[in-house]
PyMOL CGO cylinders between C-alpha atoms (Angstrom):
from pymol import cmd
from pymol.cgo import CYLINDER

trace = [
    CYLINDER, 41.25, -32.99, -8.80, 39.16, -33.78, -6.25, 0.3, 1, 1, 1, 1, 1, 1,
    CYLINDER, 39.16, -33.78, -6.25, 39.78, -30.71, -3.97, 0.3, 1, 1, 1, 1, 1, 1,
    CYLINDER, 39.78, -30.71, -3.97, 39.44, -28.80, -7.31, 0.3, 1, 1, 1, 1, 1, 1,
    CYLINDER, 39.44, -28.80, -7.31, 35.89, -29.84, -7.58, 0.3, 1, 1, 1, 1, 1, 1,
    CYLINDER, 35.89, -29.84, -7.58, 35.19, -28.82, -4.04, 0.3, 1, 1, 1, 1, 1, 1,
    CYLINDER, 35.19, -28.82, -4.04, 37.34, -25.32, -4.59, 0.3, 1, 1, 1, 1, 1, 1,
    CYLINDER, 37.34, -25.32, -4.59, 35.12, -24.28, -7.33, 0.3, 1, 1, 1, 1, 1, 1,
    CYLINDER, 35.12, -24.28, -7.33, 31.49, -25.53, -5.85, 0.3, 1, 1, 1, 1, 1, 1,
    CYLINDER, 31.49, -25.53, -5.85, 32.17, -23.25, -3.15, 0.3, 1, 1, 1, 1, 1, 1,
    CYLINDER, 32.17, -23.25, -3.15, 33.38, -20.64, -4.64, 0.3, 1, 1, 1, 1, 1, 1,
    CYLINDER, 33.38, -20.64, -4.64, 29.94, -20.68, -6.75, 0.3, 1, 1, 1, 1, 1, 1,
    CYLINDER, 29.94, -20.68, -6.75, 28.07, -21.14, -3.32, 0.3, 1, 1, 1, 1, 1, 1,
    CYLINDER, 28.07, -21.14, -3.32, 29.79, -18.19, -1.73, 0.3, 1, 1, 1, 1, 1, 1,
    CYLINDER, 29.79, -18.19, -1.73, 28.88, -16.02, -5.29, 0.3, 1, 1, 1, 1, 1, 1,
    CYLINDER, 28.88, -16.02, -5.29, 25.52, -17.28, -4.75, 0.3, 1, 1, 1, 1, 1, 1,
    CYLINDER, 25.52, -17.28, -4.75, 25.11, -16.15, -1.10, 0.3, 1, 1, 1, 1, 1, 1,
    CYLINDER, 25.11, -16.15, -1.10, 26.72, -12.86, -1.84, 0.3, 1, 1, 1, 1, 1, 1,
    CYLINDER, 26.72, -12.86, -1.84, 24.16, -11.91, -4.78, 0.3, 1, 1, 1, 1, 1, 1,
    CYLINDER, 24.16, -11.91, -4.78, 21.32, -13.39, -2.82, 0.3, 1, 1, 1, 1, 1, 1,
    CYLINDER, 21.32, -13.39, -2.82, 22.19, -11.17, 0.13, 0.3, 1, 1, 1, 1, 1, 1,
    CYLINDER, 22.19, -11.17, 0.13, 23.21, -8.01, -1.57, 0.3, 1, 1, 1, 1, 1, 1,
    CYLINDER, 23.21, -8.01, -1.57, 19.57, -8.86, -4.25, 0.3, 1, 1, 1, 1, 1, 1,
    CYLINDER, 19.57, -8.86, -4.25, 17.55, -8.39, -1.09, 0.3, 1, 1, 1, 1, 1, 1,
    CYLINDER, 17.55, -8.39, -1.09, 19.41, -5.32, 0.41, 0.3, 1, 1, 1, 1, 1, 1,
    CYLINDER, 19.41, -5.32, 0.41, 18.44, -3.63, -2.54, 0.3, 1, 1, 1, 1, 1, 1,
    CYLINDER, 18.44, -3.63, -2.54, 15.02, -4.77, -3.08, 0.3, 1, 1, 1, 1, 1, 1,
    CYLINDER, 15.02, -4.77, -3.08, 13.76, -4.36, 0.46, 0.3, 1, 1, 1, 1, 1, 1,
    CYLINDER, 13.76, -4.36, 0.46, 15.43, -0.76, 0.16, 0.3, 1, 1, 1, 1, 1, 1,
    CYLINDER, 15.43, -0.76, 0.16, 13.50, -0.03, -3.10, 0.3, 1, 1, 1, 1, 1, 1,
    CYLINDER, 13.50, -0.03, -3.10, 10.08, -1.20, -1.36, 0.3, 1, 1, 1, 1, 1, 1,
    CYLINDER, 10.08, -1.20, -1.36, 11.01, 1.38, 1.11, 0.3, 1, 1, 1, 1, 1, 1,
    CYLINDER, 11.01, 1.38, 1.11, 11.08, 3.99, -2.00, 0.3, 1, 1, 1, 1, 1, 1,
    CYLINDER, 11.08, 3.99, -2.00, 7.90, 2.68, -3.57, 0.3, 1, 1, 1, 1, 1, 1,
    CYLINDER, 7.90, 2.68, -3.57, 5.74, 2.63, -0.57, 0.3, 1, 1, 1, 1, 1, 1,
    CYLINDER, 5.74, 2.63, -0.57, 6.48, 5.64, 1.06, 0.3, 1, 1, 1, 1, 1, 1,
    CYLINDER, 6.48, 5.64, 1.06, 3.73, 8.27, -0.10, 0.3, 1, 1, 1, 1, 1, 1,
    CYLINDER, 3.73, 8.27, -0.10, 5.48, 11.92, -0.60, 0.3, 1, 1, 1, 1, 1, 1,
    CYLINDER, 5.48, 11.92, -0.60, 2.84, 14.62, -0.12, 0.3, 1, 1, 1, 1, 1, 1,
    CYLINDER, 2.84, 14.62, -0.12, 4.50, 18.65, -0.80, 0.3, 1, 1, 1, 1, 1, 1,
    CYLINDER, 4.50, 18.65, -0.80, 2.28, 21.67, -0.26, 0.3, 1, 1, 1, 1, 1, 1,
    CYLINDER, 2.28, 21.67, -0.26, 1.50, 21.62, -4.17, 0.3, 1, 1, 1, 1, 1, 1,
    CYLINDER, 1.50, 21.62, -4.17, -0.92, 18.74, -3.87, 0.3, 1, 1, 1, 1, 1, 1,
    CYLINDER, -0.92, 18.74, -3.87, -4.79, 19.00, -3.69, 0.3, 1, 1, 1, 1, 1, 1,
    CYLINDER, -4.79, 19.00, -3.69, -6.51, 16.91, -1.35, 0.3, 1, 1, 1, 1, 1, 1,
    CYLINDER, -6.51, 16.91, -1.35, -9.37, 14.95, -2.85, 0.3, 1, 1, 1, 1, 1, 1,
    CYLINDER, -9.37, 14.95, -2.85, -12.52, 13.46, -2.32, 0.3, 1, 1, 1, 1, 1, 1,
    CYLINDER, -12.52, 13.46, -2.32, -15.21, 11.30, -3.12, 0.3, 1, 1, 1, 1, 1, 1,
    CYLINDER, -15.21, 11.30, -3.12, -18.32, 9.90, -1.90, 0.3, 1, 1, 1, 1, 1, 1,
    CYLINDER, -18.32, 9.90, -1.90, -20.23, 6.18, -2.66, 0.3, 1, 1, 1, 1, 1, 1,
    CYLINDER, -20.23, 6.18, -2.66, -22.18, 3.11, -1.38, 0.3, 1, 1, 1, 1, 1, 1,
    CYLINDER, -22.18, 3.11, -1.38, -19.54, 0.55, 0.35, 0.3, 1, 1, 1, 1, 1, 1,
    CYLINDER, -19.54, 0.55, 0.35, -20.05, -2.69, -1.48, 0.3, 1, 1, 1, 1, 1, 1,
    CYLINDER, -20.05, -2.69, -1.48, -17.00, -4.67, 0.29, 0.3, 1, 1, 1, 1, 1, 1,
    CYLINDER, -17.00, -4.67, 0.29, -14.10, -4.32, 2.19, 0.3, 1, 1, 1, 1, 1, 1,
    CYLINDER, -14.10, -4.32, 2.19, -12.75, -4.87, 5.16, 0.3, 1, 1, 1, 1, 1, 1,
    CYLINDER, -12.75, -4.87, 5.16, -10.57, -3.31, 8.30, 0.3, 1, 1, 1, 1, 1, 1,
    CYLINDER, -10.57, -3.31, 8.30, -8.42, -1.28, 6.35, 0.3, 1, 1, 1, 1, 1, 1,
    CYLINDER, -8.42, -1.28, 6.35, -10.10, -1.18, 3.27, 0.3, 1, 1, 1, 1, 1, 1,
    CYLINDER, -10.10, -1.18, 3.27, -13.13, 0.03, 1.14, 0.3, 1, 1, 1, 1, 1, 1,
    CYLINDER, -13.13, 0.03, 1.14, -14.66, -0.55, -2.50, 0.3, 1, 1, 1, 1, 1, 1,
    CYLINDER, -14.66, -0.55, -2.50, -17.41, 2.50, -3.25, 0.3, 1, 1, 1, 1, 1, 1,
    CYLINDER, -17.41, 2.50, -3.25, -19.75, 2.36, -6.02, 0.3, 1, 1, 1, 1, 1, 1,
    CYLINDER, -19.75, 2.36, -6.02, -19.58, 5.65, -7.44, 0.3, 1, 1, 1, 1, 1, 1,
    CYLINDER, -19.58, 5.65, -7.44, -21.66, 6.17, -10.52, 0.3, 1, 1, 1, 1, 1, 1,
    CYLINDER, -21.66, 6.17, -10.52, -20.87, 2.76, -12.99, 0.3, 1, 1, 1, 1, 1, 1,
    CYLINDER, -20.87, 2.76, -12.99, -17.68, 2.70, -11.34, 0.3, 1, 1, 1, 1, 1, 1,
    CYLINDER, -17.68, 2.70, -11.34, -16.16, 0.84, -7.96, 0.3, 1, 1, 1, 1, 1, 1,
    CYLINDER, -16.16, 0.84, -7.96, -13.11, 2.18, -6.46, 0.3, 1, 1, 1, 1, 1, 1,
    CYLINDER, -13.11, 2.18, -6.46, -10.65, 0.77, -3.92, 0.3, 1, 1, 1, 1, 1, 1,
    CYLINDER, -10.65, 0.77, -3.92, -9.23, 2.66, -1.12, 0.3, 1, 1, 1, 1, 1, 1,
    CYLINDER, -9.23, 2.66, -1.12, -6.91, 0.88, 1.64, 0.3, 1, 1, 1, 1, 1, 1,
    CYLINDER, -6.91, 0.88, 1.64, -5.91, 2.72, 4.59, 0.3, 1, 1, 1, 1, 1, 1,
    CYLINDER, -5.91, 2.72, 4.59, -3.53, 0.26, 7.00, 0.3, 1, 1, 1, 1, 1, 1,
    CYLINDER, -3.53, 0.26, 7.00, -1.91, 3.37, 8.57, 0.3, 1, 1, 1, 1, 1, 1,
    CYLINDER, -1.91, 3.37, 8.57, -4.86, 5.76, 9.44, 0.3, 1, 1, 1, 1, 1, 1,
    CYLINDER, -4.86, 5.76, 9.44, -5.44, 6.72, 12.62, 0.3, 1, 1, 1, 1, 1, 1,
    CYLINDER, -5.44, 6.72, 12.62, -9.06, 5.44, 14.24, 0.3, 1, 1, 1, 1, 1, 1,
    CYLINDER, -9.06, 5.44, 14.24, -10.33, 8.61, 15.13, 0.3, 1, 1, 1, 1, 1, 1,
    CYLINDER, -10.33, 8.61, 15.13, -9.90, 9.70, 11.60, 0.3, 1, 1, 1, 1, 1, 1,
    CYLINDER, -9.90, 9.70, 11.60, -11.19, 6.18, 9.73, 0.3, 1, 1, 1, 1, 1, 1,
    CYLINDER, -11.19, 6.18, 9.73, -14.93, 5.53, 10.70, 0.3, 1, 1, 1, 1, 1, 1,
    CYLINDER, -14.93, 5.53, 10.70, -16.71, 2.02, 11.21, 0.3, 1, 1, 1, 1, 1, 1,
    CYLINDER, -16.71, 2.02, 11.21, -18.82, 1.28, 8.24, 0.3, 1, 1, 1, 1, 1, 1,
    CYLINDER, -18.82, 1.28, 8.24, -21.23, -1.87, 6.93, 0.3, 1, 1, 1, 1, 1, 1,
    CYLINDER, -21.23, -1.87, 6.93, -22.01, -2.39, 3.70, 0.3, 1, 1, 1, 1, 1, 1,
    CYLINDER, -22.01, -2.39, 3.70, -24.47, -0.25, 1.30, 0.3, 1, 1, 1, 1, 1, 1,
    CYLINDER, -24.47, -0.25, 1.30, -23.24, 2.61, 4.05, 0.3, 1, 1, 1, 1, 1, 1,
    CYLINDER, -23.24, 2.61, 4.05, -22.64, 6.06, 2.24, 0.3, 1, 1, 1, 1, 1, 1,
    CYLINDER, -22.64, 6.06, 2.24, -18.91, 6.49, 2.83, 0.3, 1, 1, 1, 1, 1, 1,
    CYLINDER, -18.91, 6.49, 2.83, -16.63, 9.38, 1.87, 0.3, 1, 1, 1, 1, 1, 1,
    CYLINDER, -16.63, 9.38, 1.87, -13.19, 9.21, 1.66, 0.3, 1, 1, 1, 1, 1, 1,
    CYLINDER, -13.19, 9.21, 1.66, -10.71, 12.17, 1.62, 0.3, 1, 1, 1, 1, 1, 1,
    CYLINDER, -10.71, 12.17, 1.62, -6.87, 11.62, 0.23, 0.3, 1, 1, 1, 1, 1, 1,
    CYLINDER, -6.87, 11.62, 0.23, -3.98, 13.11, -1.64, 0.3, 1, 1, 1, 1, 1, 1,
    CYLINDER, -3.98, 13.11, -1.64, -3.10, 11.28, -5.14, 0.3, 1, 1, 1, 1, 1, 1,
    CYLINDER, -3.10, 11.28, -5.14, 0.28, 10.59, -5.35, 0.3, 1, 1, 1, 1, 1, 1,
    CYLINDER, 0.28, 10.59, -5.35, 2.78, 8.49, -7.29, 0.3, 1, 1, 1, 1, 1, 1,
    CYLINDER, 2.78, 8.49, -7.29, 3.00, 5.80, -4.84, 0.3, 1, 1, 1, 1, 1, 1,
    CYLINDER, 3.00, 5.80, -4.84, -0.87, 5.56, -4.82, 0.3, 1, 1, 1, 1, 1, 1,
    CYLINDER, -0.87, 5.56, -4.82, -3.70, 7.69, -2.67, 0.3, 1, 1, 1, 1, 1, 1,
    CYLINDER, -3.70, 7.69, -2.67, -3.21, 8.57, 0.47, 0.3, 1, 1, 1, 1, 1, 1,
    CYLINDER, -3.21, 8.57, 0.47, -6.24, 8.31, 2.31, 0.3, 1, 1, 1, 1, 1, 1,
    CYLINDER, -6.24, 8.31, 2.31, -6.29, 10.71, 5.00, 0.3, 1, 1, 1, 1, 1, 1,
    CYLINDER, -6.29, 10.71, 5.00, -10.05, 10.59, 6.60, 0.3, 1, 1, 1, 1, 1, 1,
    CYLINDER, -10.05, 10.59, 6.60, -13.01, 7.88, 5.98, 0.3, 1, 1, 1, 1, 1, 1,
    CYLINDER, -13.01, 7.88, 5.98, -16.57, 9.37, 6.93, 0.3, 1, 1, 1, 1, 1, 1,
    CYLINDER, -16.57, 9.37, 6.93, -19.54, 7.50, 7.51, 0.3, 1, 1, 1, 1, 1, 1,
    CYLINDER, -19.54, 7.50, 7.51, -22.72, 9.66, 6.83, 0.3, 1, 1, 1, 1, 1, 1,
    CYLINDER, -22.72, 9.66, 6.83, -24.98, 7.39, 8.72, 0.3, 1, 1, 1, 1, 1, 1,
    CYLINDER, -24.98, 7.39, 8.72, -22.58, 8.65, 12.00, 0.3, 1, 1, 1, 1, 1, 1,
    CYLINDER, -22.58, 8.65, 12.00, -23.83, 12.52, 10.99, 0.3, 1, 1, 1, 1, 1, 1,
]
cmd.load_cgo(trace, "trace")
């Protein structure tokens, strides 16, 4: 009986393991899908321009208007994302896309 026991607790453990594993094969590949920002020759580059009320290294909120906007750029290159401070008049040019904008260039009109 008592090797039954231990047959079938690891028989659950192994089941256990094997979902586990295979659960975060397939969730680390869908993050892949998710993040990955597709851009085709169909879609409009966009842009706007505001006051930077916070942020930080890779990111920006603008007041534009009544509203404040978030933009995040981890993978820009630095020649294209300029230095800023706050109440700085930023613009920000980027594609919309499903997996969220794109920023592709951060200007700083104090740098003009």
């Amino acid at each position: 009986m008592k090797s039954l026991v231990l047959a079938f607790g690891a028989l659950i453990a192994l089941s256990s393991m094997w979902s586990c594993t295979g659960g975060e094969a397939q969730q680390d590949n869908q993050a892949v899908v998710e993040d990955s920002a597709v851009i085709d020759s169909t879609t409009i580059a966009q842009e706007v321009t505001g006051v930077a009320i916070d942020g930080a290294m890779n990111s920006v909120y603008l007041k534009v208007g009544n509203d404040t906007i978030e933009f995040t750029y981890p993978d820009l290159d630095t020649e294209k994302r300029a230095s800023w401070e706050i109440d700085d008049t930023l613009t920000v040019r980027y594609f919309a896309t499903e997996a969220g904008d794109s920023v592709t260039e951060v200007i700083n009109h104090a740098d003009a």
